[in-house]
Every structure is written in structure tokens, then in C-alpha cells.
C-alpha positions in Angstrom: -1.9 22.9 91.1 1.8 24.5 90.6 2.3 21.2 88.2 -0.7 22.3 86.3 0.4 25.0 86.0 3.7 24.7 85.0 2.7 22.4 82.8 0.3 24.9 81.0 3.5 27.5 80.6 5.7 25.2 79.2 2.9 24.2 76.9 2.2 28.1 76.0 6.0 28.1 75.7 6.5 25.4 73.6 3.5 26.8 71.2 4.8 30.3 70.8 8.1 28.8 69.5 6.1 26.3 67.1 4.4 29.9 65.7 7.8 31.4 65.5 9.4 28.5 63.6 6.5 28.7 61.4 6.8 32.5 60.8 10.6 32.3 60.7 9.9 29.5 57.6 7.4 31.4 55.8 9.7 34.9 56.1 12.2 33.1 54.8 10.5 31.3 52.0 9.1 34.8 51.0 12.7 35.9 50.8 13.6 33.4 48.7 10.4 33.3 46.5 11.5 37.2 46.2 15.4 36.5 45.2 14.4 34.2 42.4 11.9 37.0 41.2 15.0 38.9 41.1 17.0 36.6 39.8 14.7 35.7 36.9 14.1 39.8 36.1 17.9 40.6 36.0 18.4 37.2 33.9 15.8 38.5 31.8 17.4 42.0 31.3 20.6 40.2 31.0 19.8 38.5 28.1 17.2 40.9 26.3 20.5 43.0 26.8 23.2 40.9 25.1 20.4 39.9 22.5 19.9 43.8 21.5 23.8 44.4 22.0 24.4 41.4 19.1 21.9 42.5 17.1 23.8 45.9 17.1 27.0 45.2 17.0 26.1 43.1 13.8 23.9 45.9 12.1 25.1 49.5 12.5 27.7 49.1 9.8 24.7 48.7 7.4 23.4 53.1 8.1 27.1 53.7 6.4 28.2 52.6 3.1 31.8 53.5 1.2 31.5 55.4 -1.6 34.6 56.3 -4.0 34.3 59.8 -5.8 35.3 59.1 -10.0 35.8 61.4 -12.4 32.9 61.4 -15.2 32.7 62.6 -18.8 29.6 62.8 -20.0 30.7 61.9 -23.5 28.3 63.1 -26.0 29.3 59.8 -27.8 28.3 57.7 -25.4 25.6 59.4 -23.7 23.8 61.0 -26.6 25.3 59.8 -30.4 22.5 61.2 -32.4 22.7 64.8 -30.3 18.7 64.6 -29.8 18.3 64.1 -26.6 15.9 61.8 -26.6 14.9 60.0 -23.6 14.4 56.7 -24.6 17.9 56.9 -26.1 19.3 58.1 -23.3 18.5 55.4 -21.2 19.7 53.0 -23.3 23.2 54.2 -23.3 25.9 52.0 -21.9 26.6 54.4 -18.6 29.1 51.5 -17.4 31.5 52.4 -19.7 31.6 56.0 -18.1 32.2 54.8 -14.2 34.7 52.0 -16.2 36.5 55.0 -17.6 36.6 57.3 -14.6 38.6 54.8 -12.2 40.4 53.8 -15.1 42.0 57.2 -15.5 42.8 56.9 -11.9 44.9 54.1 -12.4 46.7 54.7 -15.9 49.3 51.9 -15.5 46.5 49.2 -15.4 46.7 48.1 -19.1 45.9 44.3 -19.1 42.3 43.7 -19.8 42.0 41.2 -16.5 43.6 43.4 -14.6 41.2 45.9 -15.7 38.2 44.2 -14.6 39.2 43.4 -11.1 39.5 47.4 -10.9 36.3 47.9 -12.2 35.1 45.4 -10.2 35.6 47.5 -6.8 32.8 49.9 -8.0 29.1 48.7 -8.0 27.2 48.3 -10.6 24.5 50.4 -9.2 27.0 53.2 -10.6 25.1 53.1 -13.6 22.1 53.6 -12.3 22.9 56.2 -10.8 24.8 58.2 -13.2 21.6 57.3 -15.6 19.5 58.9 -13.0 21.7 62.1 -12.7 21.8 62.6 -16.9 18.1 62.1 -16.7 17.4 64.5 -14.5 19.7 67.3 -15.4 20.8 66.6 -19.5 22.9 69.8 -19.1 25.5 67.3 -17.9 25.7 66.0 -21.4 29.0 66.7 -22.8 30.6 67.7 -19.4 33.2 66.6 -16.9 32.7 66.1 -13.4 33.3 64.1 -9.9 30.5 61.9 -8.7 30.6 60.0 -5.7 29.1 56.0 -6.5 28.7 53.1 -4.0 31.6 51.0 -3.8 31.2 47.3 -4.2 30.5 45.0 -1.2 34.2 43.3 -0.8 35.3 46.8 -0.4 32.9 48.1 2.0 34.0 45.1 4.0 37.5 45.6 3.8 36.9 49.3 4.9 34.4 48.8 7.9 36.6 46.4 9.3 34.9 43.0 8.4 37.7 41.3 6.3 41.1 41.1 8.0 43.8 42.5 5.5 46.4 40.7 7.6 45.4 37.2 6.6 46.8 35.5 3.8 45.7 36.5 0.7 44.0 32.6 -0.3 41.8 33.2 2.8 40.4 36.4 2.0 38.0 38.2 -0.9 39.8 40.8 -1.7 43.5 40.2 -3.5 46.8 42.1 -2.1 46.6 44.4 -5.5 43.1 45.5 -4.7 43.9 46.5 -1.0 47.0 48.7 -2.8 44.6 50.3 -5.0 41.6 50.7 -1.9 44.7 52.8 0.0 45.6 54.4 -3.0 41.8 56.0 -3.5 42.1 56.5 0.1 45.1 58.6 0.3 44.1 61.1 -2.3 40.3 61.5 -0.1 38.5 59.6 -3.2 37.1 56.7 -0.7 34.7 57.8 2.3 32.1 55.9 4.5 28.9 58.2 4.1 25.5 57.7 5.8 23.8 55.1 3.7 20.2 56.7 2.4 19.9 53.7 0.1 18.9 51.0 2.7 15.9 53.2 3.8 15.1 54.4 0.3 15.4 51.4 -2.2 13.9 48.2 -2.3 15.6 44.7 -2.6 18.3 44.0 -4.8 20.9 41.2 -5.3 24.2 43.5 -4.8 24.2 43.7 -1.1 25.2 47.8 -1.5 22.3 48.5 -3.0 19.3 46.7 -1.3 17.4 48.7 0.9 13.7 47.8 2.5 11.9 50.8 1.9 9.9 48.4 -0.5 9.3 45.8 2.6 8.2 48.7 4.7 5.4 50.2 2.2 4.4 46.0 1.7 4.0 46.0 5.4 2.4 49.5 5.6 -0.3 48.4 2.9 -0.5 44.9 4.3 -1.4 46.6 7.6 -3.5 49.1 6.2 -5.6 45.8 5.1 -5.4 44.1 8.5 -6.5 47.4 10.0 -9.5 48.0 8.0 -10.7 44.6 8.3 -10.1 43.6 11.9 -10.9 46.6 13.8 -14.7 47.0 12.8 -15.0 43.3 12.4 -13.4 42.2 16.0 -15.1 44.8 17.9 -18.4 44.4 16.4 -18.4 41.1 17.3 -17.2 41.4 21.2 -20.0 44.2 21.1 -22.3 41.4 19.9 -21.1 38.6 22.1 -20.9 41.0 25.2 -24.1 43.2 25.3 -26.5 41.5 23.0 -26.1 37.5 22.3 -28.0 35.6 24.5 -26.3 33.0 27.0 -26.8 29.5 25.5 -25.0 26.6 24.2 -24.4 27.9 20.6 -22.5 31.3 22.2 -20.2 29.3 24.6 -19.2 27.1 21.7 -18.7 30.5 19.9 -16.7 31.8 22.6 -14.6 28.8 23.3 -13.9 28.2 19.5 -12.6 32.1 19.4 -10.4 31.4 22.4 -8.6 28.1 20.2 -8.2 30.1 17.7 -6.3 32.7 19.1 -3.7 29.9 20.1 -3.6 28.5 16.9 0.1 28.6 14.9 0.6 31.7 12.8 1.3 29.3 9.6 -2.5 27.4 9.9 -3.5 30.5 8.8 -1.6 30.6 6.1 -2.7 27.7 4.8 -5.9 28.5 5.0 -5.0 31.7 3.2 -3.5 29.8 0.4 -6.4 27.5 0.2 -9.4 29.9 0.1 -7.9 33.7 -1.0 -5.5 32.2 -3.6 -7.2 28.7 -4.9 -10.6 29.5 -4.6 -11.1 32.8 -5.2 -7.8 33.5 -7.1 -6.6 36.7 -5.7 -3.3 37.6 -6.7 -0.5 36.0 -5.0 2.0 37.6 -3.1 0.0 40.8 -3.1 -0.9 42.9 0.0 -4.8 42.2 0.2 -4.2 38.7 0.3 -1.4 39.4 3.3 -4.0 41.1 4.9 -6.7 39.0 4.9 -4.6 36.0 5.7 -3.7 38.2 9.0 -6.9 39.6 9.7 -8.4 36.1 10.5 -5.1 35.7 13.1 -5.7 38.9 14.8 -9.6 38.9 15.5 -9.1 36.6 17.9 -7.0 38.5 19.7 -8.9 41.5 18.9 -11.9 40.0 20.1 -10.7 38.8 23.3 -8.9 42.3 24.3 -12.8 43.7 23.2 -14.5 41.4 25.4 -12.5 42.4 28.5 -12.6 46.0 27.8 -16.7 46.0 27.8 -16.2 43.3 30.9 -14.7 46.2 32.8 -17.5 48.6 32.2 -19.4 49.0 35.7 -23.1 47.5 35.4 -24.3 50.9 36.7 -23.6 52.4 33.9 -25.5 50.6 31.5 -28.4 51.0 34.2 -28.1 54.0 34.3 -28.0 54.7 30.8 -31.4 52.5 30.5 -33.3 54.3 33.4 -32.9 57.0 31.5 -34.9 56.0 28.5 -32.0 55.0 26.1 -31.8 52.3 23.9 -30.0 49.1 24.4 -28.1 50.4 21.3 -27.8 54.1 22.8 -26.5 52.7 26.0 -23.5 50.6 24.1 -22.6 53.4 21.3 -23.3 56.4 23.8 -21.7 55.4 27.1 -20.2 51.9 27.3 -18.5 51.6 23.7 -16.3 54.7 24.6 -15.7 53.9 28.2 -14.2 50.7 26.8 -12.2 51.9 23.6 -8.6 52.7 25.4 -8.7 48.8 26.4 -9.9 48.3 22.9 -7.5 49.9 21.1 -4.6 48.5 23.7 -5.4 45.2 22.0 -6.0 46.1 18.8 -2.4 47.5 18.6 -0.9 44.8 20.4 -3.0 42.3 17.9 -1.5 44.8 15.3 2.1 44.4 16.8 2.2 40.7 16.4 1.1 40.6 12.7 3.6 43.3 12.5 6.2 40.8 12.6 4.7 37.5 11.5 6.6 35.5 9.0 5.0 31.9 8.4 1.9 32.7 7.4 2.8 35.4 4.4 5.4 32.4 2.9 2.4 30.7 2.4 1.0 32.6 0.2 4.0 33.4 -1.6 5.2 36.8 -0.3 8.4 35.2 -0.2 9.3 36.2 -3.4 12.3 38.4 -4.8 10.7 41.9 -5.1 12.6 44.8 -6.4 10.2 47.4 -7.4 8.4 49.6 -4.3 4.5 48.5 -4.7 2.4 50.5 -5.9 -1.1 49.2 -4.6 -2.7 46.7 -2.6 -2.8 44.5 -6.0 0.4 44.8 -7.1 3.4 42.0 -5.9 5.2 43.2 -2.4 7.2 41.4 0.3 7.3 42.7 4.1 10.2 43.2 6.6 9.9 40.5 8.8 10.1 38.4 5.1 13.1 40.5 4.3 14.6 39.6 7.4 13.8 36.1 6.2 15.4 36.2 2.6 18.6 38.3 3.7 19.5 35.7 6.5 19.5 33.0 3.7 22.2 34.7 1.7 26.1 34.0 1.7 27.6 37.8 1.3 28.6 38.6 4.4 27.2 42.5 3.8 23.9 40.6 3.9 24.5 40.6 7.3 24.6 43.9 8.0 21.3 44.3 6.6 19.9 41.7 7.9 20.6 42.8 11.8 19.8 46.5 10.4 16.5 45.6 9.4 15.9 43.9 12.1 17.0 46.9 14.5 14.5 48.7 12.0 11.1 46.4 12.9 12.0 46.0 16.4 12.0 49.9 16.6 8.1 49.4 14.8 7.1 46.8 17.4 8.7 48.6 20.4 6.6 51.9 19.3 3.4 50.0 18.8 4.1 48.2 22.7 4.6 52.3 24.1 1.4 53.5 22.5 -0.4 51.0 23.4 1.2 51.3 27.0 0.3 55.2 26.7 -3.4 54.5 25.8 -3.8 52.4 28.7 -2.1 54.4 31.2 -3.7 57.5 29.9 -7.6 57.0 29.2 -7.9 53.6 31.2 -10.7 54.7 33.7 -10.2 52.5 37.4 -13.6 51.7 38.9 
């Protein structure tokens, strides 16, 4: 019996230490499964951290630009021959020859005509656009003197921000030992400054690095968006309303369903070629035009729109739409009056999300030719237009290293659009999401 029985405790003995291994593995397991969590977050932050930090430290220099203040006569000769002041005259006056003039003055002892035009060369040639626009708007100045402040040309900017080494030898750089002298000449006597640079958010593209801006991207992604909008919203909620509440459950609705869950993993630039196929081939719209960029993206967020929908009405309690019913109302009264807004904050989460990744698509809009150098701001949904993330595209594919700038700028720029559209729609969910 005392065998038996000490045979039993060892057994109970040898069992509790079998559990205790066990539990000692799986604690530390957890612990582990928990440090790589950790490990993977931090790496995440790490990088998302040097990614934003490179990004930066690339693009700030692009919100200044140097500017060198001239002295400008507004020679009636020049400006205005015939003394009539006639508009269309006026803008066809050679303004270059005023900006020439004014740095010219500052350097008297330039005399040789080469010499001359690798002084005039460290102003822009968006001086002339701008004094044009200043005599335009105020013809008073006609026949005056006076000081303007114009852009400098890219070289310079360079050489003043730091991005081209003076110190190397003079083969290996883009700006000659007798331009630097005259740069810290304009300098000394306060005629160069770096200034805030209001022309990157205000003018559109241009080939003279100084003088392209993306306000003209932004207004072709704002009316590209207004399209996608429009189109997506009504159509990709109508039909998760449909799907959900009223379609009945047969063969032909799960091949609906699972057809709307392959496209929504389809590659961005399929779409495009369907856009390219149907919108500009068949139909003829015109290319590289906002309605067509919307359309094309509409059909690659109502997937996603759809989906997020679907959920949303999922989520809705089933006592409320009995309730609704016992109460007399309509199948229709019951969606529209009680379940459609109960399920709109998830709705409009993934609508904005949905919104957020056409934001910033790329592929798709080449396709139909959005590609395309685009100066002029658009003026309609009709008219030709590019969008930032295609910006992005076309400044990363130029050799001036003051593209550069603008190209981490803008992209500072969209990421600042894409991380608004992520809060809001963080906002709306956290704010109006109900919890059953």
C-alpha cells in the first residue's frame, strides 16, 4: 500500500512538473512572439522615420528660392514706342532687355559680349514674365526707375542653398570661379536673398526648375477627384445597398460578389488600359483631361467602395431592421430611414480611404496620357491637366538637380493630402462608429 502510494505521488509529482514545463514554454514563447511584435513596430517606425527624414532633408530647400533685387527702367522706348499704351503692344515688348540692362549696370566692367551673357545668365528668364506682369498691371511704371526683386536662375540657387560645392575645381562644377565672384558681389551689397518660394504653390509646370510650381497638378487632381467623387460614392453605395438588403442569395449574386472582390485586387494600370480602350478609343473623350482621369479611377475605387459599404450595412444589428418593419415601414423606409445612416460613418471611412489611394495613383492616368507637359492651370474638367503623383513622376525623370528639390517637395506636399484623408477618415470612425 505505501508503494502504491508512493508511487501515485511521484506520478502527481512528475505531472505537475510536465504542466509547468509546458506553461514555462508557452510563457516564454508568448514573450518572444511579443519581442518580435516589438521588434517589427520599432523597425517599422525606424524606417517610415528615415524614409520621411530623406524625403525632407531632400525637399525643404524647394519652399525658398534666391531672388536678386535689379534695378529697372521702364524705358518708354522699350516698353511703350508708340506712347499709346496699348495692351497688345505692351506685351509684346522685349522685357529681357530691361532685367539684361539692370544687372548690367551692376557690373559696368563686363564689356565682352560672352562675358555678358554668362551674367545674364544668373537671372531667370521668368524675369520677364514678371516684370510684363508688373507693367501690366500698374502702366504708371512706364517711364520710371525702380528695384525689383526676380528669381535667380537654378545654378545659383544651388550654389546659394548649399547644393554645389564652391570648393571643388572649377571643371567639376556648374557654376565658373567668375560667376561665384559676381554671386558674392550681389551678396555683399544685400542684392541676393533666399525668400519663401510662393511660386511652387502658385504656378504650374515649367521647364526652368525656379519657376515650376504644382498648383496646376493640384487643381488636375482636385477636378480629377471631384469626378471620382461624384461617380463612385452614389454608384458604390447603391450597389452594397442592393447587394446587401435587396438582391436575392443565388448563384448569379455570389459570382457578382466574388467578381467585385477580384477586382478590387486588380493592378492600378489594368484599369488604365481599359480606360484607354473604352473612354478614349471608343468613345473619344479627350485625352489627358480630368473626366477621363476620373472615370478611369472610379471603376478602381468601387470596388473598394463597395466592399467598405457591404461591411458597414453587415454591422447594422438585425434588430433594427426588425424593428423598423414591425413598425409598418418599408423595406425601402427601413434601409434609407434607419440602417443607411447607422452605416454611413463606415461608409464614408472607405470611401475616403478608396479616395486616398486614387489620390496618389500614377499607372493608370499615364495610360491615358496625363503624362503630358502641362503648363497652363486647367480650367475645366475638359480641358488638358496632369496631377501630382504624375508630377512627381515627370520631375524625378529630369537631370537639373533643382528638380530635386521639387520633386521631394511635392512629394512632402501629397503625403500631407494622403495623411489628412487617413485622420479624417480615422476621426469619422472613432467619432460616429456606433459599437453593438
Amino acid at each position: 500500500m505505501s508503494e502504491m502510494t508512493a508511487s501515485a505521488v511521484t506520478g502527481g509529482q512528475r505531472t505537475r512538473e510536465l504542466v509547468a514545463a509546458g506553461i514555462g514554454r508557452r510563457y516564454r514563447a508568448e514573450k518572444r512572439f511579443r519581442a518580435f511584435g516589438l521588434i517589427a513596430i520599432v523597425s517599422a517606425l525606424a524606417f517610415m522615420a528615415l524614409l520621411f527624414a530623406n524625403i525632407i532633408g531632400k525637399g525643404y530647400g524647394a519652399f525658398v528660392q534666391t531672388e536678386i533685387r535689379l534695378p529697372i527702367s521702364y524705358e518708354v522706348a522699350v516698353v511703350d514706342p508708340d506712347g499709346t499704351r496699348d495692351p497688345e503692344a505692351m506685351l509684346r515688348a522685349n522685357y529681357g532687355k530691361l532685367y539684361r540692362d539692370g544687372i548690367q549696370s551692376l557690373f559696368p566692367e563686363v564689356d565682352s559680349r560672352q562675358e555678358r551673357r554668362v551674367l545674364n545668365s544668373l537671372i531667370s528668364s521668368g524675369a520677364t514674365f514678371e516684370i510684363r506682369d508688373a507693367v501690366m498691371a500698374n502702366p504708371s511704371l512706364i517711364g520710371k526707375s525702380g528695384e525689383v526683386w526676380v528669381p535667380a536662375s537654378d545654378d545659383v540657387d544651388m550654389l546659394v542653398k548649399g547644393k554645389i560645392d564652391r570648393h571643388l575645381p572649377e571643371t567639376a562644377r556648374r557654376v565658373t570661379d567668375r560667376e561665384i565672384a559676381w554671386i558674392d558681389a550681389l551678396e555683399a551689397q544685400g542684392r541676393l536673398e533666399t525668400r519663401f518660394n510662393w511660386r511652387f504653390f502658385t504656378q504650374g509646370d515649367s521647364r526652368e526648375p525656379e519657376l515650376a510650381g504644382i498648383w496646376g497638378a493640384v487643381v488636375g487632381s482636385f477636378l480629377t477627384m471631384a469626378v471620382t467623387l461624384a461617380l463612385s460614392f452614389p454608384l458604390g453605395v447603391a450597389t452594397a445597398v442592393y447587394l446587401e438588403e435587396f438582391a436575392p442569395k443565388n448563384r448569379w449574386t455570389d459570382i457578382i460578389e466574388v467578381n467585385i472582390n477580384n477586382l478590387a485586387a486588380i493592378p492600378s494600370i489594368v484599369f488604365g488600359l481599359l480606360g484607354l480602350a473604352v473612354f478614349l478609343q471608343f468613345f473619344g473623350l479627350p485625352r489627358s483631361a480630368p473626366l477621363v482621369g476620373g472615370l478611369v479611377l472610379t471603376l478602381m475605387t468601387l470596388p473598394t467602395i463597395i466592399i467598405a459599404a457591404r461591411v458597414s450595412l453587415k454591422s447594422v444589428p438585425p434588430s433594427i431592421r426588425e424593428a423598423a418593419l414591425g413598425l409598418g415601414a418599408s423595406k425601402m423606409q427601413m434601409v434609407t430611414n434607419d440602417v443607411l445612416p447607422l452605416a454611413m460613418p463606415g461608409i464614408l471611412t472607405g470611401t475616403i480611404i478608396g479616395m486616398g489611394r486614387a489620390l496618389g495613383e500614377t499607372a493608370p492616368l499615364l495610360m491615358i496620357g496625363m503624362v503630358a507637359f502641362i503648363v497652363d492651370i486647367p480650367g475645366g474638367f475638359r480641358e488638358p491637366a496632369t496631377v501630382l503623383p504624375v508630377q512627381i513622376y515627370i520631375w524625378a525623370d529630369s537631370a537639373e538637380r533643382a528638380f530635386v528639390e521639387r520633386t521631394s517637395a511635392a512629394i512632402m506636399v501629397l503625403l500631407f493630402f494622403l495623411i489628412a484623408m487617413n485622420a479624417t477618415a480615422v476621426f469619422l470612425r472613432s467619432k460616429f462608429e456606433r459599437r453593438w
